[in-house]
C-alpha positions, 0 to 999 in steps of 0.5 A: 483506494477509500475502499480498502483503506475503509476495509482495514479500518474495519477490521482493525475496529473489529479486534476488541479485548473485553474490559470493565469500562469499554471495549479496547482495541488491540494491535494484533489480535489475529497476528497478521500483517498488514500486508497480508491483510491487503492481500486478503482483501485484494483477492476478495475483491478481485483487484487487478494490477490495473487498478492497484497502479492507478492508487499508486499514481493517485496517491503519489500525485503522480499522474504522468507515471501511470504506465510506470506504475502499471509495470511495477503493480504487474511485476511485484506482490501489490499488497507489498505496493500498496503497503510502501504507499501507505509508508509514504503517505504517513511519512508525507504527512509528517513532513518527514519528506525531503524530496518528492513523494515518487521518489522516497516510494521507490527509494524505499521499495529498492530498500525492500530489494524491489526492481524499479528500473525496467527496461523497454523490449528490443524488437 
């Protein structure tokens, strides 16, 4: 997850608009979305639906939903994901959050119109 988060950094610094004194960066030079900027970088580093729930589970210091999140990275768009992990994350450390951390995740991916219940395979 460093990895991506340092990615972004990156292309975030790399957006400058010439000034007289110093180089400002701006907001949305290229006009992407964040999440299409994490789709980009997921396609050029080959990350797999695997990985990307592991950085959920890591990031929502929730290791015991491991599977959970593994469903969830295969069955949705995750840049999307990751994207609702960074939200939370912010909100988290703006003490913003009154419950568990997992729990306003999903709130807010059920709010985007995400499924987040499963059900198991009947044999």
């Amino acid at each position: 997850m460093e990895s991506i988060k340092k990615e972004l950094l990156k292309r975030q610094n790399s957006y400058s608009v010439n000034s007289n004194k110093e180089s400002i960066s701006t907001v949305n030079s290229n006009s992407k979305t964040v999440e299409e900027e994490i789709e980009n970088l997921i396609q050029e580093r080959g990350i797999k639906p695997e990985a990307v729930a592991m950085m959920l589970s890591e990031g929502l210091s929730d290791p015991g939903s491991l599977e959970f999140y593994k469903i969830l990275a295969r069955e949705n768009n995750p840049s999307l994901l990751l994207e609702v992990l960074h939200l939370t994350k912010a909100a988290d450390q703006q003490n913003k959050i009154r419950t568990k951390k997992p729990v306003y995740f999903l709130g807010i991916l059920r709010k985007k119109g995400i499924v987040v219940k499963f059900k198991k395979d009947e044999k």
